[in-house]
C-alpha positions as CSV (number, residue, x, y, z in Angstrom):
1,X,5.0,-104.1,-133.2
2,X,6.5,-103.0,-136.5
3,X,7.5,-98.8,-136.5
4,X,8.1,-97.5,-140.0
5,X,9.9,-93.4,-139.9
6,X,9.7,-91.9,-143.2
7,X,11.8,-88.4,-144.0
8,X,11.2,-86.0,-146.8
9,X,12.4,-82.8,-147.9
10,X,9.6,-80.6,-149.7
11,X,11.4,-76.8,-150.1
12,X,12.5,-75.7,-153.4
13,X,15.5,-77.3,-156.0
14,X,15.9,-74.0,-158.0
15,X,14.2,-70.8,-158.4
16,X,12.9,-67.8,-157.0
17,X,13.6,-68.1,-152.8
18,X,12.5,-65.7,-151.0
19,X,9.6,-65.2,-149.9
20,X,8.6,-68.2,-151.5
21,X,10.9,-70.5,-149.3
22,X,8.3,-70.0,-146.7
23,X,6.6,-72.8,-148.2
24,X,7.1,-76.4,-148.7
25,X,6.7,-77.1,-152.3
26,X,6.2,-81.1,-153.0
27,X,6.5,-82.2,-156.5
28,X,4.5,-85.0,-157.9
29,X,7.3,-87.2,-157.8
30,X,8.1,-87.0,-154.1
31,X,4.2,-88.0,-153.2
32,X,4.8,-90.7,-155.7
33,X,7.8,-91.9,-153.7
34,X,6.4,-91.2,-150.3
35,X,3.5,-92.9,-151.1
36,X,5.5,-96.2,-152.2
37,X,7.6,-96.1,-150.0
38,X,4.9,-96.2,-146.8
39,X,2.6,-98.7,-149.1
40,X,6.2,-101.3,-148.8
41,X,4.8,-102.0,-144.8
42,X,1.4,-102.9,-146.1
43,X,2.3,-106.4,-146.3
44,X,3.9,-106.2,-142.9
45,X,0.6,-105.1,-141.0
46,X,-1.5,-107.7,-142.6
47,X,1.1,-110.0,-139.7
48,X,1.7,-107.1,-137.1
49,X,0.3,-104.1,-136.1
50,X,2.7,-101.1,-138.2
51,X,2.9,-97.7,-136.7
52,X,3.6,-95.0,-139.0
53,X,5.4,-91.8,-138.7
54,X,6.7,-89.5,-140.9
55,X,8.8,-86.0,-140.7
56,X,9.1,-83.0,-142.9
57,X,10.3,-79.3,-142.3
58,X,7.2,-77.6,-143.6
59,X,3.7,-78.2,-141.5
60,X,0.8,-78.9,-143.8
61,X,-0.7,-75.3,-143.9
62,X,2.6,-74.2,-145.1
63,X,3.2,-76.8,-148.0
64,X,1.8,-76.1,-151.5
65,X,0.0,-78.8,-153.4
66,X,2.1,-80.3,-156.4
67,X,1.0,-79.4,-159.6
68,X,-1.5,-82.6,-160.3
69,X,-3.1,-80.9,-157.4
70,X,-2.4,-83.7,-155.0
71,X,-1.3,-83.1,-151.4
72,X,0.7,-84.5,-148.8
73,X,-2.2,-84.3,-146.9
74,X,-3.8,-86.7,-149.4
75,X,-0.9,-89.3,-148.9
76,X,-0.9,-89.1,-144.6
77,X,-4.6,-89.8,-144.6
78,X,-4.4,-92.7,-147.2
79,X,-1.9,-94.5,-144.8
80,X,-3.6,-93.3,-141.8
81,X,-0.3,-91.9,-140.2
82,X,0.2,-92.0,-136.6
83,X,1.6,-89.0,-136.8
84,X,3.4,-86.0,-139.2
85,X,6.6,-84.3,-137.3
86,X,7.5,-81.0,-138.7
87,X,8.6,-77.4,-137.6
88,X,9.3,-74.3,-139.2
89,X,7.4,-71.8,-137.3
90,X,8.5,-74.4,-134.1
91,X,7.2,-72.6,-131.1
92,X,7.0,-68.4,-132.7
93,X,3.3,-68.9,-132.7
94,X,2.4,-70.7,-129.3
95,X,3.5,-74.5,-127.9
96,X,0.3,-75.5,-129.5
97,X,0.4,-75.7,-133.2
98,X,-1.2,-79.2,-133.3
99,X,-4.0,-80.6,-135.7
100,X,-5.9,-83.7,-136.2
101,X,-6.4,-84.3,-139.5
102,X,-9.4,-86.4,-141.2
103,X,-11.6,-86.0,-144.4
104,X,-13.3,-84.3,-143.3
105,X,-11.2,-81.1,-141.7
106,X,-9.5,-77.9,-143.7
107,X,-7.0,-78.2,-146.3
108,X,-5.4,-75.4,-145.7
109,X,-6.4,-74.1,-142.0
110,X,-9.0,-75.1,-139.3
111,X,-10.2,-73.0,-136.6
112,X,-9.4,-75.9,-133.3
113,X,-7.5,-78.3,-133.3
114,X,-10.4,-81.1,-133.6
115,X,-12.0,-79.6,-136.6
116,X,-13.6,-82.3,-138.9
117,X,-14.0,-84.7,-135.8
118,X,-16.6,-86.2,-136.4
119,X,-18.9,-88.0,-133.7
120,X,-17.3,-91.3,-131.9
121,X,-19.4,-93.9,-130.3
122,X,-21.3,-95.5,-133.9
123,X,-18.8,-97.2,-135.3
124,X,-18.9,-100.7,-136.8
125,X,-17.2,-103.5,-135.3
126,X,-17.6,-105.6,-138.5
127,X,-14.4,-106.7,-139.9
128,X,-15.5,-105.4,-143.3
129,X,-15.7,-101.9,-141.8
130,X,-13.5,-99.4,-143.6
131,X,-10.7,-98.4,-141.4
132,X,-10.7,-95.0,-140.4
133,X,-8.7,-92.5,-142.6
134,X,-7.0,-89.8,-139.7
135,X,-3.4,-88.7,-138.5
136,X,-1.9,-86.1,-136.1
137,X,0.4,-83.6,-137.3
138,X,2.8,-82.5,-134.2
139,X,5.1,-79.3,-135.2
140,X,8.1,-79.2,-132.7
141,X,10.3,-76.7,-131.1
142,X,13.4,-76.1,-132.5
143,X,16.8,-76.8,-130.6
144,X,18.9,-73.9,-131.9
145,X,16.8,-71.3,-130.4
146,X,14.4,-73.0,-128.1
147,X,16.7,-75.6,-127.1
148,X,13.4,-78.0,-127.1
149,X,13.5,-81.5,-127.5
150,X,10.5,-84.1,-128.0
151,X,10.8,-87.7,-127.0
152,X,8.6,-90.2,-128.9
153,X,7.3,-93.3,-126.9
154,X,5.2,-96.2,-129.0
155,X,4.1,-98.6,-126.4
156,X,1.2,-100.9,-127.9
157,X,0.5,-99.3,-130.3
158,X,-0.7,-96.1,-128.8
159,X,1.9,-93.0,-129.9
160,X,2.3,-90.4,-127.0
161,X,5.0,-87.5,-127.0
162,X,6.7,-85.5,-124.4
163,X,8.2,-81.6,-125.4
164,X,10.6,-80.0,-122.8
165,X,13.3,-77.2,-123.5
166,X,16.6,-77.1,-122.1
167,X,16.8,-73.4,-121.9
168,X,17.6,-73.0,-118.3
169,X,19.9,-76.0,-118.0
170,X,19.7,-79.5,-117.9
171,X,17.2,-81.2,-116.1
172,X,17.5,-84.5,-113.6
173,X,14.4,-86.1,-114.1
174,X,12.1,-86.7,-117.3
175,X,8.5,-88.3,-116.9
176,X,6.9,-89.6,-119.8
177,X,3.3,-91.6,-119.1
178,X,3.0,-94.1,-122.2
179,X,-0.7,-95.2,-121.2
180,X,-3.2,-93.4,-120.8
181,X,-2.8,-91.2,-123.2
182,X,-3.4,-87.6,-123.4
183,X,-6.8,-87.0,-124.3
184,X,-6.4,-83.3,-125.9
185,X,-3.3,-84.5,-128.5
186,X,-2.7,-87.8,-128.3
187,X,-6.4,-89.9,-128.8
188,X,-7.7,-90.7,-132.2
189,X,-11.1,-91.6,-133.5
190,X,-10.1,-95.1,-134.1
191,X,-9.2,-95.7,-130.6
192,X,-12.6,-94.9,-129.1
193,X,-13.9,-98.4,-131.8
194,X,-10.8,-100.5,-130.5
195,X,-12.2,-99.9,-126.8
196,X,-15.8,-100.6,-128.4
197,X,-14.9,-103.6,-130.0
198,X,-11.8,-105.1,-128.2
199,X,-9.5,-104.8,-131.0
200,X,-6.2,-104.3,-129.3
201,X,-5.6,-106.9,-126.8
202,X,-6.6,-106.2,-123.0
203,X,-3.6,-106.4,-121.7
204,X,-2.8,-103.0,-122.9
205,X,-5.5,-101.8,-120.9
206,X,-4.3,-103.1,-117.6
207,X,-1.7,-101.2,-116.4
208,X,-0.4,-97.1,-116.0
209,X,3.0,-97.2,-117.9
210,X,5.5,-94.5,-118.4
211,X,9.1,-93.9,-119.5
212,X,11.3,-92.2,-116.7
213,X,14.5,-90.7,-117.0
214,X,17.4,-89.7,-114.4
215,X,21.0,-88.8,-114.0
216,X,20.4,-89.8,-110.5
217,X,18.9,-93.2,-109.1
218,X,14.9,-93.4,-108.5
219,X,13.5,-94.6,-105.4
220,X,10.1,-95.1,-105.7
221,X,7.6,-93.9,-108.7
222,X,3.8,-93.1,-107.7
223,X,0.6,-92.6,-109.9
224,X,-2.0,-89.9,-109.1
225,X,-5.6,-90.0,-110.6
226,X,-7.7,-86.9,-109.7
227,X,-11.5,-86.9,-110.5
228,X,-12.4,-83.1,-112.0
229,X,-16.4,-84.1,-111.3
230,X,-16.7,-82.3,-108.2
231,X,-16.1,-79.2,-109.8
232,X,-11.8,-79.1,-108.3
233,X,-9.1,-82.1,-108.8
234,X,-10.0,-84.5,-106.0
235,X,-7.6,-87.2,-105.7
236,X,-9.4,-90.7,-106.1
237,X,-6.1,-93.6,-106.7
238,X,-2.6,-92.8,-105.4
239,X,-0.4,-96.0,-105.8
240,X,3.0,-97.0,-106.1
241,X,4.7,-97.9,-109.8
242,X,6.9,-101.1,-110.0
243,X,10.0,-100.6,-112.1
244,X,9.7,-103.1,-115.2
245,X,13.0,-104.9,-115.7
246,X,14.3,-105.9,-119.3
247,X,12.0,-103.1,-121.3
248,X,14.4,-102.1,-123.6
249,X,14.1,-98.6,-123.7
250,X,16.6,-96.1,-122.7
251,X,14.3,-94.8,-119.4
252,X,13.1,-97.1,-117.0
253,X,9.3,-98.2,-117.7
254,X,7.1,-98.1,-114.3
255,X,4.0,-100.1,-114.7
256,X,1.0,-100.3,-111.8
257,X,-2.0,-102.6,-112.7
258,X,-5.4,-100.8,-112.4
259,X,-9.2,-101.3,-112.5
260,X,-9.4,-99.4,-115.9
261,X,-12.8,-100.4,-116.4
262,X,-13.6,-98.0,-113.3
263,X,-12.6,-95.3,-115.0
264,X,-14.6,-95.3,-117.8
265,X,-16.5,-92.0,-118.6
266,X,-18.8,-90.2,-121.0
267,X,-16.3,-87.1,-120.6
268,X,-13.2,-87.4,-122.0
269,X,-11.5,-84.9,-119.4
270,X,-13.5,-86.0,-116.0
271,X,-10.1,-88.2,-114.9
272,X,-6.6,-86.4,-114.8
273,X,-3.3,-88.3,-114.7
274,X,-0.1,-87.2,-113.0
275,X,3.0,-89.4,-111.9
276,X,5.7,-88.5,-109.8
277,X,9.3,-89.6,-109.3
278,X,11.2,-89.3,-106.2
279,X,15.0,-89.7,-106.4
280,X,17.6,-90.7,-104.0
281,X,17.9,-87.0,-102.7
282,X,14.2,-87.1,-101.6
283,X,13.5,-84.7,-104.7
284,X,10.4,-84.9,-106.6
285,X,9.6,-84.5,-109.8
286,X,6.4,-84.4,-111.6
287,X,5.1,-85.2,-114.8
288,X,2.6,-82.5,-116.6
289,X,-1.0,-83.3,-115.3
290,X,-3.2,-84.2,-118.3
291,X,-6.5,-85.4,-118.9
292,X,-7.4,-89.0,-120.4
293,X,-10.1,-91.3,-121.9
294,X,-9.9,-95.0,-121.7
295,X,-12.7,-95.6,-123.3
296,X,-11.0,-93.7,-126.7
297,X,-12.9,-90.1,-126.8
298,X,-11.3,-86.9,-127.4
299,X,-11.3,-83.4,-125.4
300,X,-11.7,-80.7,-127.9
301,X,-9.3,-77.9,-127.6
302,X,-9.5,-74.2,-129.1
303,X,-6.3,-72.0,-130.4
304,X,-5.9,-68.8,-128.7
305,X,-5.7,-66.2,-131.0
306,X,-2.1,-66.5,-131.5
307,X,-2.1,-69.8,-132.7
308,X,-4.9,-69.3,-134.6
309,X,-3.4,-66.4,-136.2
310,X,-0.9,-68.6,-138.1
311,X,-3.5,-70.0,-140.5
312,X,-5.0,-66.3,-141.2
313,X,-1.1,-64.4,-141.6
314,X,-0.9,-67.6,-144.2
315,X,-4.0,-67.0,-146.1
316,X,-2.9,-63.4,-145.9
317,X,0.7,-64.4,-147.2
318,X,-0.8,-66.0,-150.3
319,X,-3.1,-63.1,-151.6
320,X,-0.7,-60.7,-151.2
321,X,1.6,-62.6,-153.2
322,X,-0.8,-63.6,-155.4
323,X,-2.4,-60.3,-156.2
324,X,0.7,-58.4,-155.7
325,X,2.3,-60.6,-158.6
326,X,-0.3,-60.8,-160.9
327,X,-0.3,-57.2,-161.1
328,X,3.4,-56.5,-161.7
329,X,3.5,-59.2,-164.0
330,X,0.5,-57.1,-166.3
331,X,2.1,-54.0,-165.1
332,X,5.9,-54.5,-166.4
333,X,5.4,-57.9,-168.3
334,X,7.7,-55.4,-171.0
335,X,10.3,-54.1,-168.1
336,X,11.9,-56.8,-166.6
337,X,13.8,-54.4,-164.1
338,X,10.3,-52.6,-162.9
339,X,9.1,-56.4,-163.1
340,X,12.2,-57.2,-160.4
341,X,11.9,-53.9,-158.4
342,X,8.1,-54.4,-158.5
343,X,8.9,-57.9,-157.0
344,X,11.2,-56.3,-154.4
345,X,8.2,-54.5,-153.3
346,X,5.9,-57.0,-153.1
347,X,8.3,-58.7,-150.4
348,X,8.6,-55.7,-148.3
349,X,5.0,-55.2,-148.3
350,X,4.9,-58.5,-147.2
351,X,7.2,-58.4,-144.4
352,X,5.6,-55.4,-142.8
353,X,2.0,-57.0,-143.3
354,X,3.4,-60.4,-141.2
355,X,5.0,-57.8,-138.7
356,X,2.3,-55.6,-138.3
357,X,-0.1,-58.5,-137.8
358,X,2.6,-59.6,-135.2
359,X,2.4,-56.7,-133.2
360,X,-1.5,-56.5,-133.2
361,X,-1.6,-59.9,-132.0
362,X,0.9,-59.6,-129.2
């Protein structure tokens, strides 16, 4: 398994700043690069599977297309990212500023975090069939503020994510589950045709894996499957992990062989996961329960209005700056001091129209 991270810088070389610095700004040029330089690991998945993944400052709704009219947007879904890291407005707006992002969804904002998804369960298992064009864009916490941290895991090919903030201390134990993944933020379309038509090897099917990390030594590592049919979590497999020797990793990888086939489901949020970690102390400590879906579907989620307000305050953002200079520039096009005060104001309005909308919204 081949893993290819690309960085990228998007803001602004020269030129006006504020408040245009609130968006990324991509030139032609820097798609051009970006492009060749994820199309150099084409060659290397024709002979192994290649993971892609990719980080910027600006997220997507935030980042301008370049003047040919080309987006980033346009290059993520022509490799089919696994996934687009980015920040910014970090965790101002809600933990959940995440989007899945096909052909099919908004250019510029969607109103869940599924929109454009389209319906799983037809595709082709040909090998002619055109590969499915989709990536996940993840914005982060920051750690100057928030003190949050996200840990990656690749394990088979499936890309799964852990966010926890260090704000009131350290903590002794960290629980990443690498398979299943989360259903809600973690499952793409294409996974749902691998389970269809067996394209990723069984084996990664066969066991409950995650990632666990201590200062102190762990004694034994359990898995917890609850069944949300009955209306409440009722606990249907509670089993012990064996710690996998020689993984690699920084964490130690607990594996527990399952009937996966068993838990195979229409609904992609019937089954729950959980795992829990008891250390030498006879503490425990629990990873966040989460729904999943072997069988590859997705459970749609909706933004609150908070998080959904960050796609309307930037379609707000970009008529007020549009209008507001348009008419200055008619206005003073003779003045160029009236042209800078008028610019001035423009910003404030600006400002007070984000803040306002701030304040209504909490």
């Amino acid at each position: 398994m081949e893993v290819c991270f690309v960085g990228f810088d998007s803001t602004m070389e020269i030129g006006l700043r504020g408040p245009t610095n609130l968006f990324g700004h991509p030139t032609d040029q820097l798609l051009s690069d970006l492009d060749m330089e994820l199309s150099q690991w084409d060659a290397e998945s024709a002979k192994s599977s290649v993971r892609k993944i990719a980080f910027g400052h600006f997220p997507l709704s935030f980042s301008a297309p370049a003047d040919s009219g080309k987006s980033l947007k346009d290059v993520f879904l022509k490799h089919s990212l696994s996934a687009y890291l980015c920040g910014h407005l970090h965790t101002r707006f809600g933990k959940n500023l995440k989007r899945h992002h096909t052909l099919l969804s908004g250019k510029y904002y969607q109103f869940n975090v599924h929109e454009g998804l389209s319906d799983v369960g037809n595709e082709s298992c040909s090998k002619n069939a055109e590969p499915i064009k989709e990536f996940w864009e993840w914005e982060m916490g920051d750690w100057r503020k928030s003190r949050a941290m996200r840990i990656i895991a690749i394990d088979s090919g499936h890309v799964s994510f852990l966010d926890t903030d260090f704000k009131f201390g350290s903590r002794d134990v960290i629980i990443l589950p690498t398979f299943p993944l989360d259903s809600r933020f973690m499952q793409r379309i294409s996974y749902s045709r691998d389970y269809k038509c067996q394209t990723m090897k069984i084996s990664s099917y066969e066991s409950i894996r995650a990632l666990v990390f201590s200062r102190k030594v762990i004694v034994s590592v359990s898995v917890k499957i609850y069944d949300s049919m009955p209306g409440s979590l009722s606990l249907v497999l509670d089993q012990v992990m064996m710690k996998h020797n020689g993984n690699g990793t920084r964490g130690d990888m607990y594996v527990s062989p399952w009937n996966w086939r068993a838990f195979s489901d229409s609904s992609p949020d019937r089954y729950w996961l959980q795992i829990e970690a008891i250390d030498i102390s006879g503490s425990s400590s629990f990873s966040q329960i989460r729904p999943f879906s072997v069988n590859g579907l997705t459970s749609r989620v909706n933004w609150r209005w908070k998080e959904f307000f960050v796609w309307v305050a930037n379609g707000l953002i970009c008529i007020t700056l549009f209008c507001g200079l348009s008419f200055q520039f008619f206005s003073h096009c003779f003045s160029f001091h009236k042209l800078f005060l008028g610019v001035r104001r423009i910003i404030t309005l600006t400002r007070k129209l984000v803040q306002v909308s701030l304040e209504v919204t909490l």
